[in-house]
C-alpha distance (Angstrom), angle and dihedral (degrees) to the residues before:
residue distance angle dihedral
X1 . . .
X2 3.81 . .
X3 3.85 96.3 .
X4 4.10 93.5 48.6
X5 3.57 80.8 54.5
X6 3.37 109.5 50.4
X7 3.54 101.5 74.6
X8 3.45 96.4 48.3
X9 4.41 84.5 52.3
X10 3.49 77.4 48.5
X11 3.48 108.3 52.0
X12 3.89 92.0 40.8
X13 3.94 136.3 106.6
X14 3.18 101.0 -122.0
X15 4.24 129.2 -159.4
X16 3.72 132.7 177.0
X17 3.50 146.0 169.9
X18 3.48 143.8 -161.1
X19 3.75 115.7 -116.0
X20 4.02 135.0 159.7
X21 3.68 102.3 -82.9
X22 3.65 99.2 24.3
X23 3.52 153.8 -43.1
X24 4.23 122.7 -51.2
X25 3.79 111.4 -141.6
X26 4.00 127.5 -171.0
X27 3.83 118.8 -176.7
X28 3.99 119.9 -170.7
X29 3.89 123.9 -170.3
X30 3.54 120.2 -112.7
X31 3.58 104.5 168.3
X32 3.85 136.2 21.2
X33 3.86 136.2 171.2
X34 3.84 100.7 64.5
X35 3.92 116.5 144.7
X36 4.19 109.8 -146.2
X37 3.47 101.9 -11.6
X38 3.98 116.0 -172.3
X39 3.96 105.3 159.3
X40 3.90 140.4 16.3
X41 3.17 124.0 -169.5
X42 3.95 142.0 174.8
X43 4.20 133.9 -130.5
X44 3.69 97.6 -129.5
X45 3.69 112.9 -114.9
X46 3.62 97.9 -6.6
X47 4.09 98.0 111.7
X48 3.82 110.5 -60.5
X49 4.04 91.5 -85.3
X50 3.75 105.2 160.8
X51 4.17 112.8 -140.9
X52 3.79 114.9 -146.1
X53 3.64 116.4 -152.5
X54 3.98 108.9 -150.8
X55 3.26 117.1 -162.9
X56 4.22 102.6 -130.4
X57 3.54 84.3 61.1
X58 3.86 121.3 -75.7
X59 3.89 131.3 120.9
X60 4.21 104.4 -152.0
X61 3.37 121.6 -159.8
X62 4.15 91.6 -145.5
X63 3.84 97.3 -57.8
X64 3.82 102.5 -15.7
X65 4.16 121.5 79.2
X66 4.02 106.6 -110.6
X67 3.84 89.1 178.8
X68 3.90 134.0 7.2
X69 3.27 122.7 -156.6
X70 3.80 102.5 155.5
X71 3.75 98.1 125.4
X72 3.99 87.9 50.9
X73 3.81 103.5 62.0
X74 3.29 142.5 49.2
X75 3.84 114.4 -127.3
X76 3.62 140.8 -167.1
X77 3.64 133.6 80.5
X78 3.92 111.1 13.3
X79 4.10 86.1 -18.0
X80 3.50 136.1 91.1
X81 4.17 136.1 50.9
X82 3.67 102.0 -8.1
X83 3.94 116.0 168.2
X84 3.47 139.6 -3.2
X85 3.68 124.2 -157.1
X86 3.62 135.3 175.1
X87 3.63 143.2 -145.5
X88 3.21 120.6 -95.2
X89 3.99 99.0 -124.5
X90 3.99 83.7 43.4
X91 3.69 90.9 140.1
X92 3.89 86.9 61.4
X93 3.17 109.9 29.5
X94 3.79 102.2 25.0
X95 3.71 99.9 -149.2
X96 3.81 119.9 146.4
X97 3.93 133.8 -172.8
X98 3.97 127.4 -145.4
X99 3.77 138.4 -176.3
X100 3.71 126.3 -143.5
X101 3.56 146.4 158.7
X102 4.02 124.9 -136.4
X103 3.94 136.7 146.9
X104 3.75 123.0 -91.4
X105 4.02 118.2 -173.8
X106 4.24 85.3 -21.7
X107 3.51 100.2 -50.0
X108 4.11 128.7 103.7
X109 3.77 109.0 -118.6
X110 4.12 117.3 178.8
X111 4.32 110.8 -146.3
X112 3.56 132.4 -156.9
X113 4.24 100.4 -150.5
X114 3.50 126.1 -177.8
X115 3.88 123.0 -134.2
X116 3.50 139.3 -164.7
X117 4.28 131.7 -146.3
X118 3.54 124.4 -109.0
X119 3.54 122.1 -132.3
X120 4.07 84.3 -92.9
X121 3.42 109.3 81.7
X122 3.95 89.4 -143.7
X123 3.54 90.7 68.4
X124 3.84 160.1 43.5
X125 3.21 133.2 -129.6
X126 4.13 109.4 -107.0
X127 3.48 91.8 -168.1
X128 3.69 97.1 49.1
């Protein structure tokens, strides 16, 4: 129940205050429709866009695919797309990090790869 939950913990405003007895907590959903989603993530100061991680292989900028990957990894189980980060002068330099998992010569290998921004902000470069 905890994993079909997460992403919606994750992809919630979140408020909560301190009160005798315990803690108050109000979540709102900001974003729906994502299939395996394992990390999100956000580009610094760039404008609050939230990046899902899926795990089959795409990066989503809230609802629209910043980076696919999905014929690159191997997913399912513990495998697959699994984190996106980016660098922390993103907005100048555009750079961005991800980890995966696919199979080289029969044997499951996880990769940190570094990719670039297109000239769309919406997207990276898969090429890159």
């Amino acid at each position: 129940m905890l994993r079909r939950a997460l992403p919606f913990l994750l992809l919630a405003g979140c408020s909560a205050s301190v009160r005798p007895g315990g803690f108050a907590l109000a979540l709102e959903q900001v974003a729906a429709g994502f299939h395996l989603p394992v990390h999100v993530a956000f580009a610094g100061q760039l404008d609050g866009r939230l990046f899902v991680v899926e795990q089959a292989g795409r990066v989503v900028v809230c609802v629209r695919t910043f980076l696919d990957l999905s014929g690159r990894v191997e997913s399912g189980g513990e495998k697959g797309l699994l984190s996106v980060a980016f660098h922390p002068q993103y907005a100048s330099n555009g750079r961005l990090f991800v980890n995966s998992t696919r199979r080289e010569a029969g044997q499951l290998k996880t990769f940190v790869s570094e990719f670039r921004a297109s000239a769309d902000p919406n997207a990276a470069d898969p090429a890159s």
